[in-house]
C-alpha positions in Angstrom: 0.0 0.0 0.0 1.5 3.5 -0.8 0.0 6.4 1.7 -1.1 9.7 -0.1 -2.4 13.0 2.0 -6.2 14.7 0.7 -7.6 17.6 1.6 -9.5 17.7 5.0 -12.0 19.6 6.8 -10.1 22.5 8.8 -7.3 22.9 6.7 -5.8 19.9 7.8 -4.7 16.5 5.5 -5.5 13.3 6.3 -3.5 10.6 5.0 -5.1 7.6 3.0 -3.5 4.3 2.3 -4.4 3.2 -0.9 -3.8 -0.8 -2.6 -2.9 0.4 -6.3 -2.4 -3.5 -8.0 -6.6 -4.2 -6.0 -7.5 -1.1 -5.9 -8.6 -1.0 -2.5 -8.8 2.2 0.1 -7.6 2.2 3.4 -9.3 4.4 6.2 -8.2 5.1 9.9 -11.5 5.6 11.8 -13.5 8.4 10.6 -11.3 9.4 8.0 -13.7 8.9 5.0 -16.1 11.2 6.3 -13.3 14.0 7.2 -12.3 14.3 3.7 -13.8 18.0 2.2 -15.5 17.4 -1.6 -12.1 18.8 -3.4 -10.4 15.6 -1.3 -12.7 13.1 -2.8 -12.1 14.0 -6.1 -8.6 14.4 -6.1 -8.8 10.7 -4.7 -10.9 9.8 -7.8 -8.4 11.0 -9.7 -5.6 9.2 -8.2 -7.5 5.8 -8.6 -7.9 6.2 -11.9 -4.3 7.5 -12.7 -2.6 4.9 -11.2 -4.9 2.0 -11.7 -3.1 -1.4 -13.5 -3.8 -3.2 -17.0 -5.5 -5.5 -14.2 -6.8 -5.5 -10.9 -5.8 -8.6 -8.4 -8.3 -9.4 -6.2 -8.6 -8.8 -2.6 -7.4 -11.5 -1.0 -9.9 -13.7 2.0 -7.9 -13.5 5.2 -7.6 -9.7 5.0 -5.4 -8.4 7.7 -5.6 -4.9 9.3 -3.0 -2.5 8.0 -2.5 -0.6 11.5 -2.6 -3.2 14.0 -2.8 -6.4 12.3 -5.6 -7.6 13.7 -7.8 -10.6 11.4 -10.7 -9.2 9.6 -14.0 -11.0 9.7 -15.6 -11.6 6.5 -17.9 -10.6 5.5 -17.1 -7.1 7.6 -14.4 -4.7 6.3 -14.4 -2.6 9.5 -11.1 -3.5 12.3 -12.6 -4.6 15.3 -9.6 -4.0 17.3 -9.2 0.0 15.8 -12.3 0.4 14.3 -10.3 1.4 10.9 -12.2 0.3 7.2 -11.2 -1.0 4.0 -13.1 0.8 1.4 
């Protein structure tokens, strides 16, 4: 995963970690709802800029990024930090 900083709300960035070969998003708790509009589509835009000839698949024992801890299918949400995979 490569980590890129959006726009937030306050002036502030918030750092997203994002799966370029499956395409999948990475949020800390809360952070998808922090980002401001100009954020979101400047995270559009870096999906579709970097996105492969061919997506792999996400994988089924999906581990949390931050802490490591086992996701449950079908749930994308950490229960240990409360993060979600997007």
């Amino acid at each position: 995963m490569s980590r890129q900083e959006f726009e937030r709300n306050y002036g502030t960035i918030v750092p997203i970690d994002i799966c370029h070969p499956c395409g999948a998003l990475w949020f800390d708790k809360g952070e998808n709802l922090a980002l401001t509009p100009g954020g979101v589509l400047r995270l559009f835009v870096v999906i579709n800029d970097y996105q492969p000839a061919h997506r792999n698949p996400l994988g089924s024992n999906l581990a949390c990024p931050r802490c490591q801890a086992r996701l449950p299918r079908p749930s994308r949400f950490c229960p240990e930090c409360g993060a979600s995979l997007a």
